[in-house]
C-alpha positions as CSV (number, residue, x, y, z in Angstrom):
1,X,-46.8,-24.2,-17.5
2,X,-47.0,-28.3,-17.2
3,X,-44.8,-28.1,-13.9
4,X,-44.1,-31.9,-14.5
5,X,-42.8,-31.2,-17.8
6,X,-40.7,-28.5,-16.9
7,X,-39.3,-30.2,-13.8
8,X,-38.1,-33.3,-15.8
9,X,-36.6,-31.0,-18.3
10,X,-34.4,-29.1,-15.8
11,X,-33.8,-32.1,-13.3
12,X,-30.4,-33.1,-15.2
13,X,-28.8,-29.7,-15.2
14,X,-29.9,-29.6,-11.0
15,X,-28.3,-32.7,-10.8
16,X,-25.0,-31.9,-12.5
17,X,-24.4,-28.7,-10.3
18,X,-25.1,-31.0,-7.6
19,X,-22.5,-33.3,-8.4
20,X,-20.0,-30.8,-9.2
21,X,-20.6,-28.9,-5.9
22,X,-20.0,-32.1,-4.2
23,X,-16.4,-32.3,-5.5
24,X,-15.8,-28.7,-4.9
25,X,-17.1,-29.1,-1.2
26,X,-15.0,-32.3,-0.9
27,X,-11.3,-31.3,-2.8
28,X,-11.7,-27.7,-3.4
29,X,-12.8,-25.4,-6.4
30,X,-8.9,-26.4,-8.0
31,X,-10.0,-29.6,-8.1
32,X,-12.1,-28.8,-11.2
33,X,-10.6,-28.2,-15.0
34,X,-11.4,-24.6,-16.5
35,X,-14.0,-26.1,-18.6
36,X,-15.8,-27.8,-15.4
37,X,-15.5,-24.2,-13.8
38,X,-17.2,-22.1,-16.7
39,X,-20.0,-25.2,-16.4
40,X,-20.3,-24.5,-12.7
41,X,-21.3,-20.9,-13.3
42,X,-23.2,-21.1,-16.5
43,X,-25.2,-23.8,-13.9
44,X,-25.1,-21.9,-11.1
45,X,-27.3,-18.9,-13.3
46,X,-29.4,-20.9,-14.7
47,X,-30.7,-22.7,-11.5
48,X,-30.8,-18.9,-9.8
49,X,-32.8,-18.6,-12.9
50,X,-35.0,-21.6,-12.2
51,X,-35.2,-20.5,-8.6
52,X,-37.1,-17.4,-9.9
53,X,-39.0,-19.0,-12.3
54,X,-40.5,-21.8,-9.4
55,X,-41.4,-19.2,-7.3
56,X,-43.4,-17.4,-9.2
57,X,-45.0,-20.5,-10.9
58,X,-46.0,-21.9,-7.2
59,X,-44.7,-25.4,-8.3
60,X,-44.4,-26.9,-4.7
61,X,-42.5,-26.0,-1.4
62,X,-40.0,-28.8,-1.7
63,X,-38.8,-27.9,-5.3
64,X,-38.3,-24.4,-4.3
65,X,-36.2,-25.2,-0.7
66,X,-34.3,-27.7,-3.0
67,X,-33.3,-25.4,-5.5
68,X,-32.5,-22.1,-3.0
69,X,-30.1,-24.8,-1.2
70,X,-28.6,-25.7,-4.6
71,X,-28.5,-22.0,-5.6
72,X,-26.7,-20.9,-1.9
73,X,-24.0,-23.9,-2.4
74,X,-23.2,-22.8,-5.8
75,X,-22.7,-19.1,-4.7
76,X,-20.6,-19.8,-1.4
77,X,-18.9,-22.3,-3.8
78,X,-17.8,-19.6,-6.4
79,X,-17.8,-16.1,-4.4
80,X,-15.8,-18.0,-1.9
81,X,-13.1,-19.3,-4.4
82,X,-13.0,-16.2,-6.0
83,X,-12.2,-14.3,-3.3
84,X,-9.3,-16.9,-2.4
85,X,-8.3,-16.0,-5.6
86,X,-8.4,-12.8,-4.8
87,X,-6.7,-12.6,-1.4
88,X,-3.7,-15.1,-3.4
89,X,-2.8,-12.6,-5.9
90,X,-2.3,-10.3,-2.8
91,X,-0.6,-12.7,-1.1
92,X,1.9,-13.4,-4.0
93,X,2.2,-9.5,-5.0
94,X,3.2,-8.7,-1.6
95,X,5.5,-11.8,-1.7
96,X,7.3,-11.8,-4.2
97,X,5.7,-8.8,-7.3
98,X,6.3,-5.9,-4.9
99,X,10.6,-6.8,-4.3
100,X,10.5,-7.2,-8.1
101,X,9.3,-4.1,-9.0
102,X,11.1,-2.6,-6.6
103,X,14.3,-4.1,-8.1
104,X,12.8,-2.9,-11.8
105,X,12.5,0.5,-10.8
106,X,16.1,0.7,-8.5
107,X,17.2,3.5,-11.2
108,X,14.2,5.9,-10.2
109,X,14.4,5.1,-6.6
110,X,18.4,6.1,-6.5
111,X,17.9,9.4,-7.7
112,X,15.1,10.1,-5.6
113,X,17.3,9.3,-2.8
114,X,20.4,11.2,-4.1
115,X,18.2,14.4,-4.5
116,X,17.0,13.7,-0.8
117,X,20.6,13.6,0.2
118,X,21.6,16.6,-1.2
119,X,19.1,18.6,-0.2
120,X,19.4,17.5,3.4
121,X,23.0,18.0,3.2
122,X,23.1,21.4,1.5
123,X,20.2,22.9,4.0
124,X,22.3,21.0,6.8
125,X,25.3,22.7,6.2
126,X,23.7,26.2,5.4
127,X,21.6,25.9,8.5
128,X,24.4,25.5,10.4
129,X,26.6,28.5,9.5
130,X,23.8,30.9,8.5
131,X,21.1,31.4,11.7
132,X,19.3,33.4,8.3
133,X,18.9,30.2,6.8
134,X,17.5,28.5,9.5
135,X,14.8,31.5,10.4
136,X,13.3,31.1,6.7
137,X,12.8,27.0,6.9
138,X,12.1,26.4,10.6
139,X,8.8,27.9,12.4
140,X,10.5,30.5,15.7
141,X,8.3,28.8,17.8
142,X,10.4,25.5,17.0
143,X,13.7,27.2,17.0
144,X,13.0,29.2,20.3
145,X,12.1,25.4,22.2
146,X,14.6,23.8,21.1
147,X,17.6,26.7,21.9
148,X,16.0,28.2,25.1
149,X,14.3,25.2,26.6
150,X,16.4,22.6,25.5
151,X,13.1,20.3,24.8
152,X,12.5,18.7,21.5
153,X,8.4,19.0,20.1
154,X,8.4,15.0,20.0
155,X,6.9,14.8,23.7
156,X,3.8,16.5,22.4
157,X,2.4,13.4,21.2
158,X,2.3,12.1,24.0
159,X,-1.2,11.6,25.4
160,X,-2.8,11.9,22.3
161,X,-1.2,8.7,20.1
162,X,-4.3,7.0,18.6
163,X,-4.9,11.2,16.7
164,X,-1.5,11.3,16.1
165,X,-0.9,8.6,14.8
166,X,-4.0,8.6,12.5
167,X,-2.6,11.9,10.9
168,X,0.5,10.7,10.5
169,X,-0.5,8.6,8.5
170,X,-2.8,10.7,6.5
171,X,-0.2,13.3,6.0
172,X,2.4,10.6,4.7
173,X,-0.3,9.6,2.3
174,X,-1.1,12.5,1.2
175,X,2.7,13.3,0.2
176,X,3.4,10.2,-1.1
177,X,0.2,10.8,-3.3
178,X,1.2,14.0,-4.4
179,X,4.8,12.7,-5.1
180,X,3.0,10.5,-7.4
181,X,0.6,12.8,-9.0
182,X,3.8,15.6,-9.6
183,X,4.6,12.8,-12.4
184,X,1.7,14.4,-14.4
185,X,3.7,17.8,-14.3
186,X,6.5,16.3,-16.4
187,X,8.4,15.6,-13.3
188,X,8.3,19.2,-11.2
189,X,5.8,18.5,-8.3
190,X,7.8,15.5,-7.5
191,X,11.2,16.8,-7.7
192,X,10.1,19.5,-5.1
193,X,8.2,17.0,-2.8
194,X,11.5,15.1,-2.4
195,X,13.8,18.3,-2.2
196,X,11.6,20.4,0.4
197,X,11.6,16.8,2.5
198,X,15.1,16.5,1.9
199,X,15.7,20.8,3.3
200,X,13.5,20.2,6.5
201,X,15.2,17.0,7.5
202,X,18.6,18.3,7.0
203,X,17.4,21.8,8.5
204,X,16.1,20.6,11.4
205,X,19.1,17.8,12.1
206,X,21.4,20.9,12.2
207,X,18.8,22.3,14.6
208,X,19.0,19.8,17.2
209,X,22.9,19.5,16.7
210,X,23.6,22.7,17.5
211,X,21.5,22.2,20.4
212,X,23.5,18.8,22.2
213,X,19.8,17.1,21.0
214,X,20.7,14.8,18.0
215,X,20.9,12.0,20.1
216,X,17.1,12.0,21.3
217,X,15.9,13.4,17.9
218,X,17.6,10.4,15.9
219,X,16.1,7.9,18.2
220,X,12.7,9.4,17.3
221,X,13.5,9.5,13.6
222,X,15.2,6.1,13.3
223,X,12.1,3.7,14.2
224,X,9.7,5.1,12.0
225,X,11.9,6.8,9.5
226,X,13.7,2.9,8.5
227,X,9.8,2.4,6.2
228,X,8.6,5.9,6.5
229,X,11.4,7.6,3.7
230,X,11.9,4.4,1.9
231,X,8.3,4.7,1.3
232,X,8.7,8.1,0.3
233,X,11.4,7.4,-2.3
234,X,9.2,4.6,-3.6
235,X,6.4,7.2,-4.3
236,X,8.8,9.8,-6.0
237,X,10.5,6.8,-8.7
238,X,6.8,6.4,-9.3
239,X,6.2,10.0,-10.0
240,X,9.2,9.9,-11.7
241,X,8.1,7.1,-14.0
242,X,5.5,9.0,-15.2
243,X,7.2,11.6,-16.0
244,X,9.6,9.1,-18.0
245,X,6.5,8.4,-20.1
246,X,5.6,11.9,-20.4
247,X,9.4,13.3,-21.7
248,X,10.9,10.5,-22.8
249,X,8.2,7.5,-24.1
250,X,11.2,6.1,-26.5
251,X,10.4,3.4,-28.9
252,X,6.1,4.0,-27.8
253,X,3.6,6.1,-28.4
254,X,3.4,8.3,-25.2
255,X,-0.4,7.0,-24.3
256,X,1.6,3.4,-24.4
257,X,4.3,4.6,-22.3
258,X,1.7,5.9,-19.7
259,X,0.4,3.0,-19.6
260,X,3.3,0.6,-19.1
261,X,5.1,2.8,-16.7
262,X,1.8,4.2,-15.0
263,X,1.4,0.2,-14.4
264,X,4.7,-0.1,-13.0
265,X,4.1,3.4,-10.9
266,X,0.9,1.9,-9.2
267,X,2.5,-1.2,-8.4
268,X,5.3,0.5,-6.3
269,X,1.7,2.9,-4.8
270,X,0.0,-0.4,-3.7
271,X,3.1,-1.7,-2.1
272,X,4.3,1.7,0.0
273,X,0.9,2.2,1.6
274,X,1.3,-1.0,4.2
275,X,4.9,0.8,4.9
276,X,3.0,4.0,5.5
277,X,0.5,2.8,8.0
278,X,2.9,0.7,9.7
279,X,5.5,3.4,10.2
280,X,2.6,6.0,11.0
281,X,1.3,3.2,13.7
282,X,5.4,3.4,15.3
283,X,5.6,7.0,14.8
284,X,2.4,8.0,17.2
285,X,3.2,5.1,19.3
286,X,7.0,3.9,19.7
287,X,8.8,6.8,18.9
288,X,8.1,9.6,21.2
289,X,7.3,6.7,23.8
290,X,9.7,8.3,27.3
291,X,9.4,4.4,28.2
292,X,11.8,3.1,25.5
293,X,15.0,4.2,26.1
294,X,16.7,5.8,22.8
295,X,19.6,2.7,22.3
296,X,16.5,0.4,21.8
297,X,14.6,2.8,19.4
298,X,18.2,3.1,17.2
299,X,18.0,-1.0,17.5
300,X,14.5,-1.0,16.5
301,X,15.4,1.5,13.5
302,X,18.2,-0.1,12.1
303,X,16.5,-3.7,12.3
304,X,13.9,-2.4,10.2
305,X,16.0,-0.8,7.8
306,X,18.0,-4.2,7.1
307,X,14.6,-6.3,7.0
308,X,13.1,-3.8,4.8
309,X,16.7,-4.3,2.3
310,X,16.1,-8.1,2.7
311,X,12.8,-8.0,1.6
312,X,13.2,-5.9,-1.4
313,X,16.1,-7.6,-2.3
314,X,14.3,-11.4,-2.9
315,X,13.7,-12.9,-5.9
316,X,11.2,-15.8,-6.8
């Protein structure tokens, strides 16, 4: 290979990423047109290309430093803007896409929480006339602390709240997941993940009424339970989504109404999972805390609630 040749051939194109990596470096990577950006990256291969092709010829030290430090600005230059790209869509989904899907989907989202209510309020009010009732949904272990030793389970977190709280949040995951995944069955799964939730909450409030504890339960529930359920009924509208597209694809094909609710179902998944973590953070940490006293956890609870409203009720 006549190196000469082949330098003064390939000079211009060095040159011209050079140029254009010096405006990037100087106003930014939206400084360029889409046309200048497609030209950064077919240049950007092409002198990783010539990088190769230099070493392996042996035509001189200084060419090769020269082009590995054209080569390293060009991929910090675009890696770097695509990744702002990146963490900007994230950004603006979290901002402003996940409030609007939420709002798209409120029709989904209030019959998961009617069937939630009424489970909790029929097992409520069976659990609290029929002891039978009560037996067949609540472990006797549970029952026989909370009638004979007047103590609720909550204080057994304490001590060990980095484990709990990691399996919290596993455990909310994984329901929230198979919420999700029950839209597959035409709607079934899901329907029982949010009834069964719905009988041990209720079951378990008539528990700890009975027992003069509702106030110290509630203050455990309310901190974590303000994102914790909403997160939940966001997951069962997006099971139940699916299952829209399964039984009822309307004016599509189904495999197109799959995939323009499954889109809309994954959209509400991304957004619940923060909600999950965060709530499985308060519930290992906050809530069974014996240092916060129980007005301050209600407080806590209830601002989190109305935030949580506020935020899903913007729009761009």
């Amino acid at each position: 290979m006549n190196i000469q040749r082949w330098i003064a051939r390939r000079e211009q194109s060095w040159k011209q990423l050079d140029t254009l990596l010096n405006q990037v470096e100087k106003r930014g990577l939206k400084s360029l047109s889409a046309g200048e950006i497609q030209t950064l990256a077919s240049l950007y291969r092409s002198v990783a290309a010539d990088l190769a092709r230099a070493r392996t010829q042996q035509v001189g030290d200084l060419v090769v430093r020269n082009l590995q430090a054209l080569a390293t600005r060009a991929y910090s230059q675009i890696y770097q803007g695509s990744r702002q790209q990146e963490w900007n869509a994230v950004r603006e989904f979290y901002r402003w896409g996940f409030p609007a899907v939420v709002q798209r989907s409120r029709g989904y989202i209030a019959l998961a929480i009617g069937l939630f209510g009424l489970a909790a309020v029929v097992s409520w009010w069976l659990a609290w006339r029929d002891p039978t009732f009560l037996a067949l949904v609540v472990p006797s272990e549970l029952i026989s602390q909370v009638r004979d030793r007047q103590e609720l389970w909550t204080g057994s977190i304490v001590g060990i709240e980095p484990f709990a709280s990691s399996s919290i949040m596993i455990n909310n995951i994984r329901v929230s997941f198979m919420a999700v995944a029950g839209g597959i069955t035409a709607g079934l799964l899901t329907t029982y993940v949010v009834l069964i939730n719905g009988v041990l909450l209720g079951t378990i409030g008539a528990l700890v009424g009975q027992n003069n504890l509702a106030f110290p339960f509630w203050a455990f529930v309310f901190p974590h339970g303000s994102l914790e359920l909403p997160a939940i009924f966001l997951a069962v509208a997006a099971g139940f989504l699916i299952a829209r597209a399964i039984l009822f694809p309307g004016q599509y094909r189904r495999v197109d109404a799959l995939k323009l609710y499954g889109q809309q179902a994954a959209q509400l998944v991304f957004g619940i999972v923060p909600l999950l973590v965060i709530a499985g953070a308060i519930e290992g940490f906050f809530s069974p805390s014996p240092l916060v006293p129980n007005p301050i956890k209600y407080l806590v609870g209830i601002g989190l609630l109305v935030g949580l409203i506020y935020y899903f009720n913007q729009r761009k």
